[in-house]
N, C-alpha and C positions, 0 to 999 in steps of 0.2 A: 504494500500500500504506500504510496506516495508521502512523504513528510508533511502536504501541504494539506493532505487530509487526515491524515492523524491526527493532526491540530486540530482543523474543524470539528471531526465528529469529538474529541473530547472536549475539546473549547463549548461543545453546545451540548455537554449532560448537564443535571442538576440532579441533585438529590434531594431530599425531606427532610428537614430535622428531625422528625421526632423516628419512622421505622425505615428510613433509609431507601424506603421506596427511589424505584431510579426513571428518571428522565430523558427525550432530547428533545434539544428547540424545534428540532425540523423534524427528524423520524418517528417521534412519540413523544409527541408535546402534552401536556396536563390538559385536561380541558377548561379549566381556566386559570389564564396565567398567573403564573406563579406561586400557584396553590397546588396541594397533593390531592390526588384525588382518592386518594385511602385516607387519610388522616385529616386533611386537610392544613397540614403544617404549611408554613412556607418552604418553599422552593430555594436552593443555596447551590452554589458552585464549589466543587473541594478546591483546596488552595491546591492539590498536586495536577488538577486541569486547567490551571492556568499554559498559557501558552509558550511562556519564557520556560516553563518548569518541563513541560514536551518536549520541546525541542533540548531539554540537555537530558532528559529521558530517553528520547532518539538516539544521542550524539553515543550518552555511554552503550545503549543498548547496540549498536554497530560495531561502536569497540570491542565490547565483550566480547560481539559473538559473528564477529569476521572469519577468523579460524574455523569456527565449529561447521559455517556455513561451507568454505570452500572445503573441507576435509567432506561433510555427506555428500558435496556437488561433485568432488573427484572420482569418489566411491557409486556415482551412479545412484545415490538413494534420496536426494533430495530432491523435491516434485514442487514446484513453485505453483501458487493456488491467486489468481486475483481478491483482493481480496473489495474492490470497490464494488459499491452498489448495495441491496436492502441484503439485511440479514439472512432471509433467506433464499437469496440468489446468490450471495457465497455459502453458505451452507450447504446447497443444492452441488456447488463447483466440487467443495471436500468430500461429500459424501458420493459423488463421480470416480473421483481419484483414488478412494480409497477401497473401489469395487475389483 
């Protein structure tokens, strides 16, 4: 998945204060903003979806795990999945792949 959406889709969850119910502005929005619609708490953004906080989430996740990626790519065992578009149109992709 692209960096530029990574940001987006976590830049736009929110969660509930009180049972942690989860959110997104665009793909599953509250039906009314910024209220839960189990609890009715308000609606809040975690400080680690912020955007400056993704992006070095990104940076170290690539660090980490560059080696591990080209070591199964060389081995013939890593199977790249898009991962853009609704939940269940990537879920539909893994569960292709994995037949």
């Amino acid at each position: 998945l692209p960096e530029k959406e990574v940001i987006k889709r976590f830049a736009g969850r929110r969660v509930c204060r009180k049972g942690l119910h989860t959110y997104h502005l665009e793909a599953v929005p509250p039906k009314r903003k910024g209220i839960c619609d189990h609890d009715g708490s308000k609606l809040i953004r975690r400080s680690d979806d912020s955007p400056v906080v993704i992006r070095r989430r990104f940076r170290v996740f690539h660090e980490e795990t560059a080696g591990v990626i080209r070591h199964y790519q060389r081995a013939g065992l890593l199977i790249k999945v898009d991962g853009r578009g609704s939940p269940d149109t990537v879920y539909e992709r893994v569960r292709r792949v994995l037949e």
